[in-house]
C-alpha positions, 0 to 999 in steps of 0.5 A: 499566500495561499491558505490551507484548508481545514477538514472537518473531523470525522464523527466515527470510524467503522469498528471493523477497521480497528485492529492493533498488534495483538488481535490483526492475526486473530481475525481469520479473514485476514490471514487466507490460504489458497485452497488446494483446487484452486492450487490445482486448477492454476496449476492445470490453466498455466501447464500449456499457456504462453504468459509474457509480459504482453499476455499480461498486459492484455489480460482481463479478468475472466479471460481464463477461468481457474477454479475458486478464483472468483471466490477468492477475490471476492473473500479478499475484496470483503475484508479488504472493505469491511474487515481488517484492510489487510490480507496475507495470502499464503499456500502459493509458492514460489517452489510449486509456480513459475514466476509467470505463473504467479504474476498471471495468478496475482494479476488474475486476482486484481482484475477480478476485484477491480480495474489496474492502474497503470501509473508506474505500468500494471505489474511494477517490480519493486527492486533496489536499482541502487539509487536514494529516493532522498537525493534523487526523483525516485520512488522509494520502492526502487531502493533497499531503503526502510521506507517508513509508515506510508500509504501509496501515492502522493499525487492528489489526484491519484488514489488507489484503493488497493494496494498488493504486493506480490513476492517473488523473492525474497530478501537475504535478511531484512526486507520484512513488511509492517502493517498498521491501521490508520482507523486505529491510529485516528481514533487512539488520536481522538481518545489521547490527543485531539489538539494534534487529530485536528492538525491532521485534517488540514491540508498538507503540500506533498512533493511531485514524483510521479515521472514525467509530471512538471514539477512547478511552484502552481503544480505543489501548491495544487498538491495538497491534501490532508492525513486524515479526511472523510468524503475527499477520497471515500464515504469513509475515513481515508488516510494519506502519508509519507512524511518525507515527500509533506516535509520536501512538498513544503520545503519545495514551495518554500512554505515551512511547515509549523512548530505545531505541524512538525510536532503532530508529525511526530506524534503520528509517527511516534503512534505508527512504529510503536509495537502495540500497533504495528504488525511485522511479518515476513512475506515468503515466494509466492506470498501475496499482501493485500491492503486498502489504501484507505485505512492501512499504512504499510513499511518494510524494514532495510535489507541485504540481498544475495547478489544471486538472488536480489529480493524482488516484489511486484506491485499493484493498483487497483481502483476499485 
C-alpha cells in the first residue's frame, strides 16, 4: 500500500489573514468601489469597440488603457495578498454596462494582476446546465447545487492563486455567496483542537474532474495532497478542500478514509459553516468578488432562477 505523507504544521499565520464574521466588513480594503472616472473612462474605452469572445480572448493587459484601472488592480492585488484575501468590488453595474463590457472590464482587471489560466478557458460561465456533480464528471459550477465550503481546483498540480467571480445575473432567489478564512480556521484548529490540525496536514486523494484527464488508479494515487500545508503551494499557509471529491478520491482508489480523518472532516466543516466565521453576502449585476485561493474558501447557497433571466457568474484563474 502506498503511504501518505505527513506535512509538517506551520509555525505562524500571517495576523492579517485573520478575519471572521464580524470584522471582514470593517476592514475598508475589502469592500471597494470603483471611482467614478474609472466608471467614466470604461465608459469612453468600450462606446466604439468590438468586444467578442476573440477579442477576449486575444486580450492582454494594457492593450487599451482606461482611467485608475492599474491602481485598481494594483489595491485588489495588495489586499488580496496581504490583507483579508477577499475583496467585493462594487459601483459597476450591470444597468450602466453591457455584459461585453463588463467581461472586458473584468477581464482587463485580471490581466493586469497576473497571467489567466485557461483550464476551463479564460472567462468560464458559471451556470446551472441541469446536471449533478454528484452523479456525473461535472464541476460543481455547472449546477444550482450549494456547493459547500471550498477552494477551486483539485487537481495538484493545478493551483490558482486567485479566484473571481463576475456576476452578471443574478439568482431569483438563493444564489448568495459565503466566504471564510482558512488562516482563521487553522488557527482556531490550533488554539482548540491540534489532535484534528495535524489530521489536516497529511495527504488526502482528491477525485479527478478536470475534462479530458484518464482517471486511473496511479493517476488518484498521484492526486493527493493535504488541507493545510506551508511551502507545497506558497511561503505561506495554503488551504486546499472539497469534501466531496477527498471522500470519492478515496473512495475511487479503494482506500477508505479513517475513523479519525472522517471525524477531522467533520469538525472542519463543523468550524467552516459556522456563522461567527462564515460571511454571507449577495453579489448584484455587475458585482466582482475577489479571493486568494490560498487563504479563502468560498460557498454559495442553492437557487431558484427566473427562466427569463437564469443566474449567470463567470470565473477566473489567475496565476500569479
Amino acid at each position: 500500500m502506498i503511504s501518505i505523507k505527513q506535512h509538517e504544521i506551520a509555525s505562524a499565520v500571517p495576523g492579517f489573514f485573520l478575519w471572521d464574521a464580524e470584522t471582514l466588513w470593517s476592514r475598508p480594503t475589502s469592500r471597494v468601489s470603483v471611482q467614478d472616472e474609472t466608471v467614466d473612462g470604461l465608459k469612453e474605452v468600450t462606446a466604439s469597440l468590438a468586444i467578442d469572445e476573440e477579442f477576449l480572448d486575444r486580450y492582454a493587459a494594457g492593450d487599451l488603457e482606461i482611467p485608475g484601472l492599474p491602481h485598481l488592480a494594483n489595491q485588489i492585488r495588495q489586499e488580496l495578498q496581504q490583507g483579508s484575501g477577499v475583496v467585493w468590488l462594487q459601483n459597476c453595474t450591470g444597468t450602466e454596462f453591457t455584459e461585453p463590457q463588463l467581461r472586458f472590464f473584468y477581464l482587463a482587471i485580471g490581466t493586469a494582476m497576473g497571467q489567466t489560466m485557461g483550464n476551463y478557458g479564460r472567462l468560464y460561465d458559471v451556470r446551472d446546465y441541469g446536471g449533478s456533480y454528484k452523479t456525473e464528471r461535472i464541476p460543481v459550477s455547472q449546477t444550482r447545487a450549494a456547493t459547500g465550503f471550498h477552494t477551486d481546483s483539485s487537481a495538484r498540480n493545478t493551483m490558482p492563486d486567485i479566484v473571481a467571480l463576475l456576476c452578471l445575473e443574478p439568482a431569483q432567489t438563493g444564489g448568495e455567496s459565503l466566504v471564510v478564512s482558512g488562516a482563521t480556521i487553522h488557527e482556531e484548529l490550533r488554539r482548540t483542537n491540534m489532535p484534528v490540525l495535524t489530521s489536516l496536514y497529511r495527504e488526502f486523494i482528491r477525485d479527478i474532474v478536470t475534462p479530458g484527464t484518464e482517471k486511473t488508479q496511479d493517476a488518484l494515487m498521484d492526486n493527493r495532497f493535504p488541507v493545510f500545508s506551508q511551502g507545497l503551494y506558497s511561503s505561506e499557509l495554503s488551504f486546499r478542500y472539497m469534501r466531496f471529491w477527498i471522500e470519492k478520491g478515496h473512495r475511487e482508489a479503494k482506500m477508505d478514509l479513517t475513523q479519525a480523518d472522517v471525524e477531522a472532516l467533520d469538525v472542519l466543516d463543523g468550524l467552516l459553516e459556522s456563522p461567527q466565521f462564515a460571511v454571507r453576502f449577495r453579489l448584484e449585476a455587475g458585482d466582482q468578488l475577489w479571493v486568494n485561493n490560498h487563504i479563502v474558501a468560498h460557498n454559495r447557497t442553492e437557487y431558484e432562477e427566473d427562466p427569463e433571466r437564469p443566474r449567470h457568474f463567470v470565473r477566473m484563474w489567475i496565476s500569479t
